[in-house]
C-alpha positions in Angstrom: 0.0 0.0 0.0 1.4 3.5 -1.3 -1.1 5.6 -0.9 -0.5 8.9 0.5 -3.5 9.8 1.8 -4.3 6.5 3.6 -0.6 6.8 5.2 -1.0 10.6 6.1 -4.8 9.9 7.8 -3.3 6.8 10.2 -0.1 9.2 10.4 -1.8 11.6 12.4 -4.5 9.1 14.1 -2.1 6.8 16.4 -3.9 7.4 19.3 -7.2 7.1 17.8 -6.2 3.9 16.4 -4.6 2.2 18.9 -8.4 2.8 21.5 -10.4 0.9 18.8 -11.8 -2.2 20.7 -11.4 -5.4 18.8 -14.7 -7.3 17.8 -14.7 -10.4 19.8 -14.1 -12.4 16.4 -11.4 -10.7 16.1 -10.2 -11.4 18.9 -10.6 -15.2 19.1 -9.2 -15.1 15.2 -6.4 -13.7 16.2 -5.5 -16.7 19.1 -6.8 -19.1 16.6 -4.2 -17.8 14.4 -2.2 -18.0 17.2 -3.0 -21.3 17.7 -2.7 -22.9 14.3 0.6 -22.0 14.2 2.2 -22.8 17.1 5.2 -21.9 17.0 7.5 -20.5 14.5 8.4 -16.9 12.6 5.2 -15.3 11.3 5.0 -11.8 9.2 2.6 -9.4 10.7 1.6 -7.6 7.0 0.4 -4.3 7.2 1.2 -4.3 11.0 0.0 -0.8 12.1 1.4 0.1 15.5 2.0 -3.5 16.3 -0.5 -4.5 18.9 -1.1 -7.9 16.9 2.5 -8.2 16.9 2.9 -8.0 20.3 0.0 -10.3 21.1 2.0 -12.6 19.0 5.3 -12.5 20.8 3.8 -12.5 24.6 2.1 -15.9 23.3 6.1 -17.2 22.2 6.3 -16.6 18.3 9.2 -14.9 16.5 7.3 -11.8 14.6 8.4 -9.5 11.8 5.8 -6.8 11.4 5.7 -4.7 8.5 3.6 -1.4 7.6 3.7 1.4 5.0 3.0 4.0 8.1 6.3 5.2 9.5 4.6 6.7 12.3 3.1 3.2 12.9 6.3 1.6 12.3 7.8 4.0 15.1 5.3 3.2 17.8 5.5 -0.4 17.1 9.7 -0.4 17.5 9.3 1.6 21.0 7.1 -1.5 22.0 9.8 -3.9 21.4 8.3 -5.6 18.2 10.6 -5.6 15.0 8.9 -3.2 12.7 10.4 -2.5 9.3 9.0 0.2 6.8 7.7 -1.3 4.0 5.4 -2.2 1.4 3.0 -5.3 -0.1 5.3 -5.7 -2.8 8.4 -5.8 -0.3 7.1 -9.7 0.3 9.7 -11.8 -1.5 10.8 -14.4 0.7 10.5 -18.1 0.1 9.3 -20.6 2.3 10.7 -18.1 5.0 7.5 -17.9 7.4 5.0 -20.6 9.5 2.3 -17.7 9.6 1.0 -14.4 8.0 -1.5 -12.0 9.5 -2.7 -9.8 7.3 -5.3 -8.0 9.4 -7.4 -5.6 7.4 -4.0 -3.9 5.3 -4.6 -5.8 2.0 -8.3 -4.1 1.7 -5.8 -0.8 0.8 -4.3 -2.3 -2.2 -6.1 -2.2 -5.7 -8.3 -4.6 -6.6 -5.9 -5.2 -9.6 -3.1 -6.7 -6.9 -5.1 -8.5 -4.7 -3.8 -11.7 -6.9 -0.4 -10.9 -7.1 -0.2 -10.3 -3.4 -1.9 -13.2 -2.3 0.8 -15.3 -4.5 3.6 -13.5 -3.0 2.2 -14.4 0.2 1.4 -18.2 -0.6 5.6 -18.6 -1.6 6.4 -16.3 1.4 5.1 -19.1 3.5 6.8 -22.5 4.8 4.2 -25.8 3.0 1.2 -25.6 5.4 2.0 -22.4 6.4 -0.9 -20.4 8.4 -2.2 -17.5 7.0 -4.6 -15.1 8.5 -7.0 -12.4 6.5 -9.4 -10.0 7.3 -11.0 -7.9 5.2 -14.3 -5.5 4.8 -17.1 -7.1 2.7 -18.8 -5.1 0.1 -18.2 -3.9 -4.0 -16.1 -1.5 -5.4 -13.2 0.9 -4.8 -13.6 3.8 -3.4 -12.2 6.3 -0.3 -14.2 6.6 3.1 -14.5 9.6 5.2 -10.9 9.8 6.4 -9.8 9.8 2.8 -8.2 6.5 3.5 -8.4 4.5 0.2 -10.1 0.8 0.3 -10.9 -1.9 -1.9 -14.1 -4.2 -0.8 -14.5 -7.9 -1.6 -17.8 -10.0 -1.4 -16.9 -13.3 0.4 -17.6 -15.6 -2.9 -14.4 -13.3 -4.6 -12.2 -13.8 -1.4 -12.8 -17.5 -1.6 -12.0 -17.9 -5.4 -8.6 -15.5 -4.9 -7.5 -17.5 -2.1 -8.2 -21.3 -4.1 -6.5 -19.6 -7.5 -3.4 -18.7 -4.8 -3.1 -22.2 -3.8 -4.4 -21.7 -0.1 -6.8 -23.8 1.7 -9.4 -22.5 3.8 -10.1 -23.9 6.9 -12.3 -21.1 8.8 -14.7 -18.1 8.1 -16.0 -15.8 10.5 -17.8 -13.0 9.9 -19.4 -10.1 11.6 -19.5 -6.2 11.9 -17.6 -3.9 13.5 -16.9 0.2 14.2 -13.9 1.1 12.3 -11.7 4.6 13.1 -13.8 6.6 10.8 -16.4 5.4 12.6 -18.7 4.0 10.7 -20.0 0.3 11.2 -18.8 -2.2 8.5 -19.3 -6.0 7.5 -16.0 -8.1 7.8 -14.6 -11.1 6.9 -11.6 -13.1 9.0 -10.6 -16.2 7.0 -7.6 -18.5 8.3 -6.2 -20.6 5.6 -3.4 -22.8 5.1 -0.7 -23.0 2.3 
């Protein structure tokens, strides 16, 4: 994700972001991901200020976190969590990782990419690798009130994407949740395997 304007409005909303109370699925996706991975070096993608990232080390993985928001990338650092500045297309390891968590960051890519990320993200991980993804249901492309940009997904399209990536999908929960813009939106969490 390179979009200015998405970067500038979580920039200058850290606090904001980081009072946003989980969704209980959220929650219990996030240990299940936890969970289904066990142990092992996982790739927090599109990491924001690293609170999943630090959930993920307290419960004994290795975590790399990685966000296109410096600010983010800072806050995550000075809470122990090894953040690195980056972007979607900076995923180009090999069979390097046993999980990635891709918590609502890929909904800010193009439509266009979604494929192309996904794959980059299926040879990123180890052979049965874990991978975690929640996104925002809906249609189109389009920017919401904080001028962030997003891309929605119905969850027939996220199912065919992740089968044409090679993943498997093992769960789907989904429910609705308040967002920073504050407005209330449908969501998907899938967890998946390589």
């Amino acid at each position: 994700m390179t979009d200015q304007k998405t970067i500038d409005a979580y920039s200058s909303r850290v606090s904001a972001y980081l009072s946003i109370p989980l969704p209980p699925e959220q929650i219990e996706s996030r240990l299940a991901f936890a969970e289904a991975v066990g142990e092992g070096h996982v790739l927090d993608l599109g990491s924001g200020p690293g609170s999943d990232s630090a959930f993920f080390l307290r419960e004994g993985l290795t975590v790399r976190a990685l966000d296109a928001t410096p600010a983010f990338v800072q806050h995550a650092r000075e809470n122990g969590v090894d953040a690195h500045l980056g972007t979607f297309d900076d995923v180009t390891e090999v069979a390097e990782y046993d999980g990635v968590y891709a918590s609502f960051s890929l909904l800010h890519a193009p439509r266009k990419d979604f494929p192309r990320h996904l794959a980059a993200i299926r040879q990123a991980l180890k052979p049965g690798g874990v991978f975690f993804l929640g996104l925002k249901l809906g249609t189109g492309e389009h920017r919401d009130d904080l001028d962030r940009y997003y891309t929605y997904f119905s969850q027939t399209e996220i199912e065919e994407a992740l089968a044409a990536a090679g993943f498997t999908i093992d769960r789907i929960t989904t429910g609705m949740g308040r967002g920073l813009a504050g407005s209330y939106d449908g969501f998907i969490l899938v967890l998946a395997h390589a």
